[in-house]
Structures are given as C-alpha cells and as structure tokens.
matplotlib code that plots the C-alpha trace (Angstrom):
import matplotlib.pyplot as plt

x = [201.5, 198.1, 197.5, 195.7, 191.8, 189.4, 187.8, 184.3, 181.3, 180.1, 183.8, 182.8, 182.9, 179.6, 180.7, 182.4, 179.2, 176.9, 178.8, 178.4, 174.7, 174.6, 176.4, 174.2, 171.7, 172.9, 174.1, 170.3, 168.5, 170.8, 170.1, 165.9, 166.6, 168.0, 165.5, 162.5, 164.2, 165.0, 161.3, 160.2, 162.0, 160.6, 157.6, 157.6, 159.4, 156.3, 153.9, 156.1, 156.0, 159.7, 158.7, 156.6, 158.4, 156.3, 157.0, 160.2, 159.8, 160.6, 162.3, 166.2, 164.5, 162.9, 165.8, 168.4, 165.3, 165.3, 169.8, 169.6, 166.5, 169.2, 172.2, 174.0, 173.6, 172.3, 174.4, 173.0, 171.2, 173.6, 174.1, 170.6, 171.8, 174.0, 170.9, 169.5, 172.5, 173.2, 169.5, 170.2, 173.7, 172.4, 169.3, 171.8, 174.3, 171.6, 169.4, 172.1, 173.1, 169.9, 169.1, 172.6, 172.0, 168.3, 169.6, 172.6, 170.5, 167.8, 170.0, 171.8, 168.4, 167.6, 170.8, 170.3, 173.5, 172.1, 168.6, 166.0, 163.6, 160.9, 162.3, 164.5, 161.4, 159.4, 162.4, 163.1, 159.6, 159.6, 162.5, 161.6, 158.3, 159.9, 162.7, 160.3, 158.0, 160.2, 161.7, 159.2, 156.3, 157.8, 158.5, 154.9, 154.0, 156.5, 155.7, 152.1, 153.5, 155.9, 155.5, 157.8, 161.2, 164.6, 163.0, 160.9, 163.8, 165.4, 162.9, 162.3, 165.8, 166.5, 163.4, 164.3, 168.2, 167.1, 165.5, 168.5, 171.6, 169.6, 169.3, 172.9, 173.7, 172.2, 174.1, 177.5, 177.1, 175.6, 178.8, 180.8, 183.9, 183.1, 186.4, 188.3, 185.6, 185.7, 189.4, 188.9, 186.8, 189.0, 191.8, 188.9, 188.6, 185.3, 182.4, 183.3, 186.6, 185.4, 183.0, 186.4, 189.3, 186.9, 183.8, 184.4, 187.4, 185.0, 182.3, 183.6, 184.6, 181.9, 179.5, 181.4, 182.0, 177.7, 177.3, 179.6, 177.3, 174.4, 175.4, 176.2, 173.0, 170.8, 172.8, 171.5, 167.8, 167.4, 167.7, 164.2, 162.4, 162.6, 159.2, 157.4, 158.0, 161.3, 163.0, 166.8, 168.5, 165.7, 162.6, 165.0, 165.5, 161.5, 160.4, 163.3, 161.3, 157.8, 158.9, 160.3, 163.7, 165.6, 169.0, 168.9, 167.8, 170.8, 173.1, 171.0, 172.0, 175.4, 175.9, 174.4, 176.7, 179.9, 178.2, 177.4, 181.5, 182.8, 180.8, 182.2, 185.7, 185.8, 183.8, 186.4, 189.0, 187.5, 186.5, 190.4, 191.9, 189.5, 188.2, 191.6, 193.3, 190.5, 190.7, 194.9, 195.0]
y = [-113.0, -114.6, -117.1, -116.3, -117.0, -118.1, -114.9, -114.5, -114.4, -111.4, -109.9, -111.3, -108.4, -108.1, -108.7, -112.2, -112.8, -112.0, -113.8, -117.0, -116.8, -116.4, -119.8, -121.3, -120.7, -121.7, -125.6, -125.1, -124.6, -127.0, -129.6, -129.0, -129.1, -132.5, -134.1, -132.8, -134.2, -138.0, -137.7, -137.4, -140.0, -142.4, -141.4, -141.5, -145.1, -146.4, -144.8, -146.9, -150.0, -150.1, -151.3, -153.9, -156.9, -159.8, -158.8, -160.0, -163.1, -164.9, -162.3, -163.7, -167.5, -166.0, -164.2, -167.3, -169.2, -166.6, -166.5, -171.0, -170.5, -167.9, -170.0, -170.9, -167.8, -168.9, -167.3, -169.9, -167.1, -164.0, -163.9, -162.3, -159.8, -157.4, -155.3, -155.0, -153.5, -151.1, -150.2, -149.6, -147.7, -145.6, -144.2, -143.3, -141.9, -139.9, -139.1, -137.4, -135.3, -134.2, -133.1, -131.1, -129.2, -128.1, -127.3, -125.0, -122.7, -122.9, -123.0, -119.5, -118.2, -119.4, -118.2, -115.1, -113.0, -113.5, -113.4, -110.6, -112.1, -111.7, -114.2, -116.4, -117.2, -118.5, -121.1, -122.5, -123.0, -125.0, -127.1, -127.7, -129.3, -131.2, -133.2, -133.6, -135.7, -139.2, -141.0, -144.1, -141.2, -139.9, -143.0, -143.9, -140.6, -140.8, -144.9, -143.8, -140.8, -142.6, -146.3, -148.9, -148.8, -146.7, -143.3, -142.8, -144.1, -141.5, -138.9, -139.6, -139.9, -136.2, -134.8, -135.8, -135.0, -131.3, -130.1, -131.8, -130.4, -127.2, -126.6, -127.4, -125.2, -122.5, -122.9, -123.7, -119.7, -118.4, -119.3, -117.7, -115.4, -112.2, -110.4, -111.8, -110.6, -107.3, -106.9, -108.4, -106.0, -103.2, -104.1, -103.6, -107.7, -108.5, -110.4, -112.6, -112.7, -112.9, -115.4, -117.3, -116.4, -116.1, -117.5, -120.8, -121.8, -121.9, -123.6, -126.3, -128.7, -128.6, -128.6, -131.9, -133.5, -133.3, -134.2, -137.6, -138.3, -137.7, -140.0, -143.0, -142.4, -142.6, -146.2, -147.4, -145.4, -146.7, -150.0, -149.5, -147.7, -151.4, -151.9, -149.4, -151.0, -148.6, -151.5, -152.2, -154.6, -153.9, -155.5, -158.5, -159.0, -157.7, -160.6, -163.5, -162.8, -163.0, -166.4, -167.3, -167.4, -166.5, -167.9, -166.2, -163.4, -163.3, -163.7, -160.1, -158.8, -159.6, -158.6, -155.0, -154.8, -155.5, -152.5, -150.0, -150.9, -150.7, -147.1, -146.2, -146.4, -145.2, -141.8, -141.7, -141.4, -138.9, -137.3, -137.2, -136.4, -133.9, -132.2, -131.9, -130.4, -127.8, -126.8, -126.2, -122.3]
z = [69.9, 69.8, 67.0, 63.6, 63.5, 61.6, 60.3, 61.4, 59.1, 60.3, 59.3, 55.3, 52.7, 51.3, 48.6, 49.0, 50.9, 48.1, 45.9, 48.6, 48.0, 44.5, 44.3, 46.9, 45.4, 42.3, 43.6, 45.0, 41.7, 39.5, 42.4, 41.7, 38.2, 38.3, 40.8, 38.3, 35.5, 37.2, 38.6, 34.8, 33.9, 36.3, 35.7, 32.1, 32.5, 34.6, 32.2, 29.1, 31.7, 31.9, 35.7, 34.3, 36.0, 34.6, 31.5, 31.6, 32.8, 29.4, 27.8, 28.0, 26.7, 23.8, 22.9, 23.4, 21.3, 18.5, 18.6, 18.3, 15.5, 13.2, 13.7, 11.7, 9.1, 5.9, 2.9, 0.2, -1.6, -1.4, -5.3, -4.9, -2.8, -4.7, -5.8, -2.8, -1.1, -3.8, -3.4, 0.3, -1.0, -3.6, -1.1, 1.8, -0.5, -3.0, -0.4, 1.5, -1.4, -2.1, 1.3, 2.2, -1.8, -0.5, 3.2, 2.5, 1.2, 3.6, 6.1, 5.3, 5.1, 8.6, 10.4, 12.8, 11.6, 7.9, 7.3, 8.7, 11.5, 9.2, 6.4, 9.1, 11.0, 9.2, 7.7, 11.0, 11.3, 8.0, 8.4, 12.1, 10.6, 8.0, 10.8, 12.8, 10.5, 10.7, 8.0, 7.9, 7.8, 5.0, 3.1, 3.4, 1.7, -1.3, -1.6, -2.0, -4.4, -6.4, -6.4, -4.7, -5.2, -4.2, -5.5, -2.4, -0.3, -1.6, -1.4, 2.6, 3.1, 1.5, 3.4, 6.4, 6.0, 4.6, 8.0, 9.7, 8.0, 7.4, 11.5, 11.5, 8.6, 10.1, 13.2, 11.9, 10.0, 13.2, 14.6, 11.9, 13.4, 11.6, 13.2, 9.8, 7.2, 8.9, 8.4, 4.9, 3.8, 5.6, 3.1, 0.3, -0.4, -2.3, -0.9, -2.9, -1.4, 2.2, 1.2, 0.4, 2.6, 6.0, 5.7, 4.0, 5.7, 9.0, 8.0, 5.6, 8.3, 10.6, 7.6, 6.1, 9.4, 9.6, 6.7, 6.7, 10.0, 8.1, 5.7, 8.2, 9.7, 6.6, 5.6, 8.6, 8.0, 4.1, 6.3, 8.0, 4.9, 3.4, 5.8, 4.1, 0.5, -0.4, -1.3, -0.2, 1.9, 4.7, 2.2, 2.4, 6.2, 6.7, 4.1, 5.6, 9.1, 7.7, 6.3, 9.7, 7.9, 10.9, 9.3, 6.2, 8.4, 10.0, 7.4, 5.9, 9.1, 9.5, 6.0, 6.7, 9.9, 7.7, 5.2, 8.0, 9.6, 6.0, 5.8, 9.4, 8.6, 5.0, 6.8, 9.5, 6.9, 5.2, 8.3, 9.8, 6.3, 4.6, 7.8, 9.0, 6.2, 5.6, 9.5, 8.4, 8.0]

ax = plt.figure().add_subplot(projection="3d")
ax.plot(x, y, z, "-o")
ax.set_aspect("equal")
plt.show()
C-alpha cells in the first residue's frame, strides 16, 4: 500500500483554485494599500518637518526650563477663579444641549432609511459644512457677532456639536433594526407606538453614549475658545502666559485637569448606568 501524497496542484478543483487567487490577490491589494498609505505618511511628515532633526536640538531643555519656570503652582489667586470655571462649565454643558436639540432633527432628516435623496442630500451637505468649520473659527465669528463673553462660547460650541451629533444621529437611525417595527405594526401598534417599543429603545443608548462624549470633548474645547475672547478658564491660562506667569499657569492647568477627570468619571457613571439600563430589553 503506497503512502498518501500530497495532492498535486494540477489535481485542485477549480473552484478551491479560484478561490486561492481571489485571496491572493486580496493579501496583494491590502498589502499596496498599506504601503501607499505609510508612503503618505512619510511624505506628509517631511513636508510638516517631522524629520527636521535640528529642530530638536533644544527642545527637551526648553521644556525642562518651562516645567522649573511653573513650579511650584501658584494657587494665591484661586478665589478669582470660580467664575471662570463655571464659564468654561456652563459653555460645554449649554453648548452641548443646544447642538444635540438642533441635530436630532437634522439628523433624522439626513438618514438614508428616512428621508428621500432629494431632502437627505442636501442635509449632509449642510452639516458636513458646518463640522468642518472648527470651533476656534466659529468662535471668532460669534465673538465678532455677539460680543465677548460665554454666549459665543456657547454658540461655537453648539455649531460645531450640531454637524457632529447630527452625522452620528443619522447613522445611529440608519442602523435602526426595522424587523421589530414590522412586526409592530403587523399586530396594528401605532407609529406612535413603534416610534416607542422599537425605535427608541435602539437608538437611546448609542445616541446618549455620543452625546456624553460630546460633552467631555466640548469641556476640554470651551478651554481653547478662551483665545478667541469667549471667556472661561482658557482667557485665564492665555492671559497667566502672556504675563510670563508660568506658576499661576500651572496651577489653571492643573485645576482644569481635576475638572476635565471630575467630568470623566461623573460621564462614565452615567454612561455604565443610564446606557446600560436602556440597552436592558
């Protein structure tokens, strides 16, 4: 009895073979996908000067100069402070409200499985345009609107958040299981009553879990818009470092990280609590 042998390619079903080369060709395409994208990135690193080597010949002094210049952190004026930081609270908090009221409806109206082409279109469009103007852009505009002060804070801070949570809106209903609606509406249930029992219970804690993101993020944005002249915590670093207060600087900064980590894990909470239960059937 001769032993068993390896099966020779020429003895391959076709079909096992033509599968072979699909996935050849396959690892071959992936593997020129990924050596376009790392040459773009190299190149788009030299042409940023991330290969700049003199550059960073006194980079690590300056930085150990600027640490020794902030330390210790100088908390002699933090009675001054508690504005400020509700400033900074009220803009990330309002400003995130603001935008998620505007984008639900937006959106609905921008989601494939809701809206006709001809009315969804042009609403991507529009809230494409409106995230991708940044926040400090549209601080500027509503500082030169509105005056100084927390309104225009708030104003970027909801324009920007409304072309966010509205992409993710639209893609959190596009998403929507409509087998449960379906049988819903077999058992004569209202659309009122699939807008309840199915479509709700879906989209409630993606569209909370986003929007507690949302809200750590713009804490940390209403930060920045403090360059423009939007006031907040952020006017106070900018004006500590134009004074070359680098120690009261610090103690801004260390402040703001205690805010951002107090923010963190009250929005985890809510995150593992909230979210949770509504994802309980």
């Amino acid at each position: 009895m001769q032993p068993n042998r390896p099966t020779p390619l020429r003895d391959v079903d076709p079909a096992i073979e033509a599968v072979l080369c699909c996935g050849h060709q396959q690892h071959r395409r992936r593997l020129l996908l990924a050596s376009l994208l790392a040459c773009t990135v190299v190149l788009l690193a030299v042409f940023g000067g991330a290969f700049d080597l003199p550059r960073y010949r006194d980079t690590l002094p300056t930085i150990v100069q600027l640490l020794g210049d902030a330390c210790p952190p100088d908390f002699s004026r933090w009675p001054r402070w508690g504005r400020p930081l509700l400033d900074t609270l009220s803009m990330s908090v309002v400003g995130t409200c603001f935008g998620l009221i505007v984008a639900i409806p937006l959106g609905a109206l921008a989601a494939r499985n809701i809206a006709p082409s001809w009315l969804g279109s042009p609403v991507r469009l529009a809230l494409n345009a409106i995230r991708s103007i940044p926040g400090l852009v549209w601080g500027i505009m509503f500082v030169a609107a509105v005056g100084f002060g927390p309104l225009p804070g708030i104003l970027a801070l909801a324009s920007h958040s409304t072309g966010m949570l509205g992409k993710f809106c639209a893609e959190i209903l596009e998403h929507v299981d409509a087998a449960p609606g379906n049988a819903l509406r077999a058992q004569g249930v209202s659309p009122l009553g699939v807008l309840r029992f199915s479509v709700l219970p879906q989209i409630l804690p993606r569209l909370v879990d986003v929007t507690l993101y949302r809200w750590e993020h713009n804490l940390r944005a209403a930060t920045t818009l403090g360059v423009v002249g939007a006031g907040g915590i952020g006017l106070e670093i900018v004006t500590a470092f134009h004074l070359f207060e680098y120690q009261e600087a610090s103690a801004l900064i260390l402040l703001l990280l205690g805010l951002v980590s107090v923010i963190n894990v009250l929005g985890g909470r809510l995150r593992r609590h909230f979210v949770d239960g509504l994802a309980q059937p």
